[in-house]
N, C-alpha and C positions, 0 to 999 in steps of 0.2 A: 036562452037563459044567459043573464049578464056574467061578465066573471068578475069575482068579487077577488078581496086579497085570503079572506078563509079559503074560496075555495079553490083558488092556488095554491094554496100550502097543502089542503087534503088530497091534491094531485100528484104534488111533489114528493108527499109524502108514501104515497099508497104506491109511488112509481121508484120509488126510492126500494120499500120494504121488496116490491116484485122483483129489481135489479139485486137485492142481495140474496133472497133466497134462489133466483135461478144460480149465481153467483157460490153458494153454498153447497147447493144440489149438483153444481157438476163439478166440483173441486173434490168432491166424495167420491166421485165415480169417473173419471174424465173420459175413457173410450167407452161408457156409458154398454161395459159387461156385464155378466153376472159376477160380483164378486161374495167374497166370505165377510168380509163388513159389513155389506147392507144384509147380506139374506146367509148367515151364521149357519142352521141347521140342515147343512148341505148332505145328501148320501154316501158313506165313508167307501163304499166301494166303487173303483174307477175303470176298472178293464176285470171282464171274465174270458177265459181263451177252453171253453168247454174241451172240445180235443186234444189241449196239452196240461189239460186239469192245474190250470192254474188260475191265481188272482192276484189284481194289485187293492191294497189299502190306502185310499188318499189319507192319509190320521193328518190333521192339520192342529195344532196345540195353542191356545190360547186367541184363537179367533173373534171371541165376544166377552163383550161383559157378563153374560147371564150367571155365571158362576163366578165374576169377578176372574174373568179370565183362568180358572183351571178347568179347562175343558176341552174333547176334540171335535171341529167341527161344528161345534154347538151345544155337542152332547155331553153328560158328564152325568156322574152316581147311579150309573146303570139305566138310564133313559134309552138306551139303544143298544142291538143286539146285532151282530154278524156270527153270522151262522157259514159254516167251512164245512164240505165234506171231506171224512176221514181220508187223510193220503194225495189230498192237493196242495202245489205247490204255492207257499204266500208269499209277495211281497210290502211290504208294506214301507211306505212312504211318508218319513217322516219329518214333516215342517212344522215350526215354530215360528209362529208371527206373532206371539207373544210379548210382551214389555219382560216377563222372568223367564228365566232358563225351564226349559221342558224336555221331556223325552220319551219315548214308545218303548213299550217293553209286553211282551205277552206271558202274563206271571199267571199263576194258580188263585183260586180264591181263598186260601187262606193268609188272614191277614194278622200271622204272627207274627213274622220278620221283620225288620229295622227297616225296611225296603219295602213293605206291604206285602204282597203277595211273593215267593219264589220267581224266582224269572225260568219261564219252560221255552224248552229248544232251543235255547242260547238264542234267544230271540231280543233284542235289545239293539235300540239305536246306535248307544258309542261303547268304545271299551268301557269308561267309568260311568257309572249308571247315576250316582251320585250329583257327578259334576251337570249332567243334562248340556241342552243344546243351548246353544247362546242364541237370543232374538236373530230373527232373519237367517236363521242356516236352517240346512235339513240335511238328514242320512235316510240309508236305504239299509236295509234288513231284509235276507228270504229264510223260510223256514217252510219244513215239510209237516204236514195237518197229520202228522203219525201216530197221535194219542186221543183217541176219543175224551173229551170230559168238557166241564164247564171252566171258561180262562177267563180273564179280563185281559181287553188293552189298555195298559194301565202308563200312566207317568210317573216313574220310582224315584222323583226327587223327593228325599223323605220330606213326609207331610202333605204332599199335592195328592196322591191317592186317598189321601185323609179329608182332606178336601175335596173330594168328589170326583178330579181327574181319572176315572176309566168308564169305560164300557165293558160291554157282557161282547164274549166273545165266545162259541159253542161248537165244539168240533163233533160234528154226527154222523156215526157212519148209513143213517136213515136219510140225509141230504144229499141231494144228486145236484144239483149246483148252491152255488156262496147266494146269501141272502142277507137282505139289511132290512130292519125295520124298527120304527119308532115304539119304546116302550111307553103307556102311555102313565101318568102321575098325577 
């Protein structure tokens, strides 16, 4: 087949488009891991230690767009549910990769308070709850699963709970190990 000047240019062209999107594709991802960018709806629990009845919470805040970034991990307005047995120890891990300030707090569900739900077990990212984390930091929180009831992991920067920032969170003393699962909507 002769080569014409069209169809140089549809070579150019189509080899052009292939160099920027490989180009694109690994500028997203460059040691080409699992990250929370491409694949958001990640499992918020990271280590179980069954003989020393404990657990860590990866909570990651503002990971995707799906909720226009108020959400953990992916998740947000109760799509997901971690389930604790009564009297294990939690820690929970809390990053902000967020563009707005976020923060982890394990509040009750009742959402009278200026704050959203009460904060149970002194369980909260920073002293001020208010102020939240700034993009690119994270804190760590442990708290003991001492109160059977239904909680949220919530972010108490007023309004983002409002905006759909928590999960269901469910301390049972029926649970013999911590469980995560997708609530479906």
């Amino acid at each position: 087949m002769p080569h014409t000047r069209s169809t140089a240019k549809a070579r150019i062209a189509s080899f052009g488009i292939a160099a920027l999107s490989v180009l694109a594709l690994s500028s997203c991802n460059p040691d080409n891991s699992h990250s929370l960018a491409t694949s958001p709806t990640a499992p918020l629990i990271s280590s179980v230690d069954p003989p020393a009845k404990s657990v860590v919470i990866d909570a990651v805040g503002g990971p995707s767009q799906a909720n226009n970034g108020f959400d953990f991990n992916g998740y947000f307005g109760g799509d997901a549910t971690i389930t604790l047995p009564l009297g294990w120890q939690v820690t929970v891990e809390c990053k902000n990769i967020g563009i707005l300030h976020h923060n982890c707090a394990i509040v009750n569900t009742d959402t009278s308070s200026p704050l959203g739900g009460r904060i149970q077990f002194n369980a909260v990212s920073n002293t001020d709850p208010t102020a939240g984390l700034q993009p690119n930091t994270s804190a760590t929180f442990t708290f003991t699963a001492s109160r059977a009831g239904n909680y949220r992991l919530a972010c108490v920067i007023p309004g983002h709970e409002d905006e759909g920032m928590w999960i269901n969170l469910v301390i049972s003393p029926n649970a013999t190990l911590p469980t995560f699962s997708k609530v479906g909507k």
